[in-house]
Structures are given as structure tokens and as C-alpha cells.
VMD Tcl script that builds the backbone (N, CA, C; Angstrom):
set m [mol new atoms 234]
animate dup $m
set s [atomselect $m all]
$s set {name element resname resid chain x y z} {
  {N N UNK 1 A 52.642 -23.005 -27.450}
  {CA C UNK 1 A 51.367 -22.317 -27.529}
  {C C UNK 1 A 51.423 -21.145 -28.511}
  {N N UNK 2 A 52.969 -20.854 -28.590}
  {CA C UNK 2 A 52.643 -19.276 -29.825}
  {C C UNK 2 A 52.402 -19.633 -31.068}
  {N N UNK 3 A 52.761 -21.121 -31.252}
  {CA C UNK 3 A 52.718 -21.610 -32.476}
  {C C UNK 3 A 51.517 -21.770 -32.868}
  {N N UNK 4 A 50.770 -22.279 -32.064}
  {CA C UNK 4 A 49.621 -22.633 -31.915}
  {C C UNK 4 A 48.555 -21.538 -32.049}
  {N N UNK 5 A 48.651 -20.439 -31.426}
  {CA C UNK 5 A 48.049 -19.263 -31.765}
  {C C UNK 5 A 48.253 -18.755 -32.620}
  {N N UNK 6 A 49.124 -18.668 -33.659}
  {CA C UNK 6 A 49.863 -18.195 -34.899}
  {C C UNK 6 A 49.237 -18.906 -36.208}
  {N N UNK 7 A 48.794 -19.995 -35.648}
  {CA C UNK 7 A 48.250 -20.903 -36.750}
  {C C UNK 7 A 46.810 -20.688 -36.854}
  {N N UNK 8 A 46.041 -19.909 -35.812}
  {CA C UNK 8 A 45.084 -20.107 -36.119}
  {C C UNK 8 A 44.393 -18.644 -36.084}
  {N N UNK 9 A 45.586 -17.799 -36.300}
  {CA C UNK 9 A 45.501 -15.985 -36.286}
  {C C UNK 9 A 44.573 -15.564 -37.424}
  {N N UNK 10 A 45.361 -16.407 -38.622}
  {CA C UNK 10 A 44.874 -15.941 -40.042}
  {C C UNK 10 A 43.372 -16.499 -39.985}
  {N N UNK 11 A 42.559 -17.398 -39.344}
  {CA C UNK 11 A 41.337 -18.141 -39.720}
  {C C UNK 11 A 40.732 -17.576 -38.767}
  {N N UNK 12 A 40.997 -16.544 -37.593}
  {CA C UNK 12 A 40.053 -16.696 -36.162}
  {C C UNK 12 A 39.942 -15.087 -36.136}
  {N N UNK 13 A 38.746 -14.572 -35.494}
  {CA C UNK 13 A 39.192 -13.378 -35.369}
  {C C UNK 13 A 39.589 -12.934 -33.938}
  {N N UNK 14 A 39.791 -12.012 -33.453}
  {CA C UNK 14 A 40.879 -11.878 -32.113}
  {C C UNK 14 A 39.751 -12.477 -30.694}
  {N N UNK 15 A 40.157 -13.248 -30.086}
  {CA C UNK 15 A 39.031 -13.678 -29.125}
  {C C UNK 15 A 38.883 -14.825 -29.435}
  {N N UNK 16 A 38.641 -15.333 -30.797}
  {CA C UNK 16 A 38.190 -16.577 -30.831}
  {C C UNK 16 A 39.453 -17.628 -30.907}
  {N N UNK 17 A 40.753 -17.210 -30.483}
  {CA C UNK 17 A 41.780 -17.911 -30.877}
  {C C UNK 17 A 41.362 -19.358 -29.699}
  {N N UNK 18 A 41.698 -20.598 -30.091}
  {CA C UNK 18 A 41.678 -21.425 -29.184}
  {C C UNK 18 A 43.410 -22.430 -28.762}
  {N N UNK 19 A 43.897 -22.879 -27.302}
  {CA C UNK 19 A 44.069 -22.972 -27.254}
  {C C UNK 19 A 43.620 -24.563 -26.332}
  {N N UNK 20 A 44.742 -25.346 -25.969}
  {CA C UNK 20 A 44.701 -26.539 -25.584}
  {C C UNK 20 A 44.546 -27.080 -24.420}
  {N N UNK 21 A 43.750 -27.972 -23.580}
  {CA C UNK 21 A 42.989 -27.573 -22.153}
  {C C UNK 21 A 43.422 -28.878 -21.487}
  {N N UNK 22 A 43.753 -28.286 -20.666}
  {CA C UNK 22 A 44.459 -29.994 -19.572}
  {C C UNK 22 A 43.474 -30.724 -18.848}
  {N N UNK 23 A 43.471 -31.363 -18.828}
  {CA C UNK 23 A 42.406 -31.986 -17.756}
  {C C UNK 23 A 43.110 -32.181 -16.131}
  {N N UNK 24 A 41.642 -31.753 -15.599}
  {CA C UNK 24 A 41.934 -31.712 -13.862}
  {C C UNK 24 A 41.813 -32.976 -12.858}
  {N N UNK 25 A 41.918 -33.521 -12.694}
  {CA C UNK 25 A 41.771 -34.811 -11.563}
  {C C UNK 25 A 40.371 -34.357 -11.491}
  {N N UNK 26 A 39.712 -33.144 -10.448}
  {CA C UNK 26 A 38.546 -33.244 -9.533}
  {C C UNK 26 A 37.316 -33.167 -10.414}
  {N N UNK 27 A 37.584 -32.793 -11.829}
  {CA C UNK 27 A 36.516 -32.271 -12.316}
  {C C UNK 27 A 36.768 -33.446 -13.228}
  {N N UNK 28 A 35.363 -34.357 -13.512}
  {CA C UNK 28 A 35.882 -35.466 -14.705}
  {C C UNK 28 A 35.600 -34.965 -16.127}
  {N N UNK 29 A 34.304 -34.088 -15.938}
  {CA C UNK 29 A 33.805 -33.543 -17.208}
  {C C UNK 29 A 35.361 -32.724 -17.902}
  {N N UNK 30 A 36.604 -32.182 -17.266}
  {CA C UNK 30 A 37.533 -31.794 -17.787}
  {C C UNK 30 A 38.480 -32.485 -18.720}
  {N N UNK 31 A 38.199 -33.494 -18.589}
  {CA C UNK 31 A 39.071 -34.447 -19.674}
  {C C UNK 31 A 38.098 -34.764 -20.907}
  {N N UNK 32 A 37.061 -34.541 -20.862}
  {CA C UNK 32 A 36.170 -34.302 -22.097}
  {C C UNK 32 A 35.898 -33.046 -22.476}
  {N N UNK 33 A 36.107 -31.681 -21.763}
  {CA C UNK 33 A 36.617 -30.796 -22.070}
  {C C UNK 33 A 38.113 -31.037 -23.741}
  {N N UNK 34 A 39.048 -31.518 -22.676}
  {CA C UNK 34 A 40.705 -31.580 -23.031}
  {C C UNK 34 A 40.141 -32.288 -24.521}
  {N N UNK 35 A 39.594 -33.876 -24.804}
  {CA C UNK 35 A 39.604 -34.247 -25.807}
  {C C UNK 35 A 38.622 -33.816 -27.045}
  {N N UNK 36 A 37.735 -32.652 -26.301}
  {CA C UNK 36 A 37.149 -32.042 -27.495}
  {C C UNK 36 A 37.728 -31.181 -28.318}
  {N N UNK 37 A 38.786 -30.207 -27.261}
  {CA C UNK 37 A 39.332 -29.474 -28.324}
  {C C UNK 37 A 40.628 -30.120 -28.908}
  {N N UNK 38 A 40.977 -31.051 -28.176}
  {CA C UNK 38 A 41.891 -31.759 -29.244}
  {C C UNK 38 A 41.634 -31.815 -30.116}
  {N N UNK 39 A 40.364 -32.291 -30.109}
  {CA C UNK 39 A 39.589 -33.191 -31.587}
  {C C UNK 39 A 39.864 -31.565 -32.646}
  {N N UNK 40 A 39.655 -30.914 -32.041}
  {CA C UNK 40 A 39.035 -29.965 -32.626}
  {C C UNK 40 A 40.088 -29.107 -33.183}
  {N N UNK 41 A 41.845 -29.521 -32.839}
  {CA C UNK 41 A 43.137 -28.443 -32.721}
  {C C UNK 41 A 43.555 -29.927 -33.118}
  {N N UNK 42 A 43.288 -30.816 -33.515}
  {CA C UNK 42 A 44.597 -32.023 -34.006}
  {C C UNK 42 A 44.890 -31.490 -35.253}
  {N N UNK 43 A 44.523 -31.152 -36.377}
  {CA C UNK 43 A 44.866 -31.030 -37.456}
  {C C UNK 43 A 46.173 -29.611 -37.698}
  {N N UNK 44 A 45.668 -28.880 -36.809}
  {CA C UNK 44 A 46.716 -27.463 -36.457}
  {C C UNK 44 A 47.774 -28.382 -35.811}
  {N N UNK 45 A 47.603 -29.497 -34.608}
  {CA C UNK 45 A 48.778 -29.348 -33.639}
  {C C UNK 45 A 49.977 -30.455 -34.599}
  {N N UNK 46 A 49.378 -31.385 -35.397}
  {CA C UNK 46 A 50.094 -32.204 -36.452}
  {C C UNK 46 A 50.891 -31.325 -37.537}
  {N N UNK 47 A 50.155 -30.327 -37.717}
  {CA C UNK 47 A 51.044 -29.669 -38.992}
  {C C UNK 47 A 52.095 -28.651 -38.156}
  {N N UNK 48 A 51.916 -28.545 -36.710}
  {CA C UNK 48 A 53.271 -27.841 -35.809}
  {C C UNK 48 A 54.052 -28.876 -35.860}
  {N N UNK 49 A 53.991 -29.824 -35.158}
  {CA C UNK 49 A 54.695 -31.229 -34.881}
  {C C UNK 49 A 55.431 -31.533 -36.156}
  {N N UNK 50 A 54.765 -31.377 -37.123}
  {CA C UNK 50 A 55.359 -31.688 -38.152}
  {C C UNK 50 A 57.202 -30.742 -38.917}
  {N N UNK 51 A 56.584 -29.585 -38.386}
  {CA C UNK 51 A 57.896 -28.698 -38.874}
  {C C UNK 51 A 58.983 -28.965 -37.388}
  {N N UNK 52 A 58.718 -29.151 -36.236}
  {CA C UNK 52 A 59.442 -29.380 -35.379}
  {C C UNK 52 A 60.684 -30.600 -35.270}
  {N N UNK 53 A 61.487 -30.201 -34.304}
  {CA C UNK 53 A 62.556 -31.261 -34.261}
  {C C UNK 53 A 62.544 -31.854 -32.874}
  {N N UNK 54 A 62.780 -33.289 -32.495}
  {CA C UNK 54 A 62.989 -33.722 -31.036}
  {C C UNK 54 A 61.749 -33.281 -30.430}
  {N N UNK 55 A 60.388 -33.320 -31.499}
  {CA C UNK 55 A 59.064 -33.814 -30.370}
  {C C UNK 55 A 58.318 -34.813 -30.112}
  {N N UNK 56 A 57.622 -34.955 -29.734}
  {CA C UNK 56 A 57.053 -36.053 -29.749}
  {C C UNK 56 A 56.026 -36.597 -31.375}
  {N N UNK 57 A 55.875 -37.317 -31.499}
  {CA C UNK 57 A 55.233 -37.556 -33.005}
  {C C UNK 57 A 53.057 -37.424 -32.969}
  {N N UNK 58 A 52.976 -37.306 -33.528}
  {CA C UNK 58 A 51.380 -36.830 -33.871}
  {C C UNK 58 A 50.761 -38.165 -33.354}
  {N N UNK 59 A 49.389 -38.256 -32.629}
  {CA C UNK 59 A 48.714 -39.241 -32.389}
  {C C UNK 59 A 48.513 -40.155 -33.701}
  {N N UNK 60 A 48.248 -41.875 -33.876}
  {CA C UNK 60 A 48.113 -41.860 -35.016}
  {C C UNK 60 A 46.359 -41.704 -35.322}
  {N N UNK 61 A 46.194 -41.814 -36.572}
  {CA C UNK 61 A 44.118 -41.595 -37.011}
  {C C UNK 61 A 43.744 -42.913 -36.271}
  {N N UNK 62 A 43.889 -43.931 -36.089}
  {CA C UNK 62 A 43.127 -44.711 -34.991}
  {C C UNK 62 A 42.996 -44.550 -33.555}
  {N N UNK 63 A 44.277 -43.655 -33.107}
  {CA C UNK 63 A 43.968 -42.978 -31.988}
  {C C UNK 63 A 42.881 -41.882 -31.942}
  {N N UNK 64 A 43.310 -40.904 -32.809}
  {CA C UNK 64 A 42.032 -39.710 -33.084}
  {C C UNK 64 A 40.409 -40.652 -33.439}
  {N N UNK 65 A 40.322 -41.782 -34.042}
  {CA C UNK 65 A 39.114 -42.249 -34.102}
  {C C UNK 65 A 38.751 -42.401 -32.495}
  {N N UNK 66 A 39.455 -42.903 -31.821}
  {CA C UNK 66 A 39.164 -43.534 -30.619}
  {C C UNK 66 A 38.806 -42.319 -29.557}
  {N N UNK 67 A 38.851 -41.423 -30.180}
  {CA C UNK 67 A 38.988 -40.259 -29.023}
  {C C UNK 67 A 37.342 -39.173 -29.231}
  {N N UNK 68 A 37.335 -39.292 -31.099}
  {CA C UNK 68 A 35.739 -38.988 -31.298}
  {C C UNK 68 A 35.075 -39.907 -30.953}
  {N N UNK 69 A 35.627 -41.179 -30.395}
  {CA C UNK 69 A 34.298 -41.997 -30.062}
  {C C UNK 69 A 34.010 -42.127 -28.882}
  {N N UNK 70 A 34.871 -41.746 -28.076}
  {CA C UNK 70 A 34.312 -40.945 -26.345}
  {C C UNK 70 A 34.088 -39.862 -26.206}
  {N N UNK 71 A 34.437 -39.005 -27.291}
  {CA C UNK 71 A 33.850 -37.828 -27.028}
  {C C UNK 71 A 31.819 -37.886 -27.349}
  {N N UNK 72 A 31.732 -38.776 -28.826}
  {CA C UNK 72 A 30.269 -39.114 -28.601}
  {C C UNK 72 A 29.696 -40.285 -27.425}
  {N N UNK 73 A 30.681 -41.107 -26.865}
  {CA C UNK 73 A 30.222 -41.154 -25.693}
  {C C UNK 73 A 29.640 -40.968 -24.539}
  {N N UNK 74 A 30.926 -39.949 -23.710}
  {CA C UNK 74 A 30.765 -39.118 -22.795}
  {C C UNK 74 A 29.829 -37.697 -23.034}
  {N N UNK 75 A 29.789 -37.144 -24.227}
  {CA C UNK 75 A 28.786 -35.963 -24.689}
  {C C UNK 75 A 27.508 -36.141 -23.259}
  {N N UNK 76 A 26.560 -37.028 -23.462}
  {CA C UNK 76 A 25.623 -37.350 -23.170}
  {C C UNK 76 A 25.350 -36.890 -21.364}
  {N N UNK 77 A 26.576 -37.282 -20.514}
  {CA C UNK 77 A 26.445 -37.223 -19.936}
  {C C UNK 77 A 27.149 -35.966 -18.949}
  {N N UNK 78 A 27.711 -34.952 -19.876}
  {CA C UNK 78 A 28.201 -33.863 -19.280}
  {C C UNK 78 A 27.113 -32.587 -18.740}
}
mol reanalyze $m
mol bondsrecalc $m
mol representation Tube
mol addrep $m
């Protein structure tokens, strides 16, 4: 997460830093929460991933397609 806030210090001003949101079992609207700001922090969290060692590897762009397309999905009904 410091990385993550670090990356987005220089572009945000203090307050608006965003970070990455888990989704809850009880609440469903929370996992459309989680994949909006993904959508919205993939390009920051790929270029961390990228300088890192022994993590996991970046979603690939057909995954990220698949993920704006429930997010315009689900939109509708939150």
C-alpha cells in the first residue's frame, strides 16, 4: 500500500490519494465497489508489480476488459 500511495502522491493532492478496496461477503454492491477502483488503480498497480520480485504477475488486458464489462453491467443496479 506505501507503494501504492507513493505513486499516486505526485498526481493527487493530499486526501484524494486512493487506495484498493476488498470486497465483503454481506454487502454485494462491495465487489463492484473493489472492481471499480481496480479499474481505476490497474495501470499504477502493474507498473508496482512490475519493479517487484516473487509477486504475483499483472491481470492480463482481457481480464481488465472483462472486468469494465461488469462494471458497466452491474453500474445499473447499485
Amino acid at each position: 500500500m506505501d507503494d501504492l500511495r507513493a505513486e499516486q502522491e505526485g498526481t493527487k493532492k493530499e486526501g484524494e490519494v486512493l487506495t484498493l478496496i476488498q470486497s465483503v461477503s454481506t454487502r454485494w454492491n462491495s465487489c463492484l465497489d473493489m472492481l471499480e477502483r481496480f479499474n481505476t488503480l490497474s495501470a499504477i498497480v502493474a507498473k508496482i508489480l512490475a519493479t517487484r520480485r516473487n509477486v504475483p504477475d499483472m491481470i492480463t488486458s482481457s481480464k481488465l476488459s472483462v472486468i469494465r464489462d461488469l462494471i458497466m453491467l452491474l453500474t445499473p443496479f447499485k
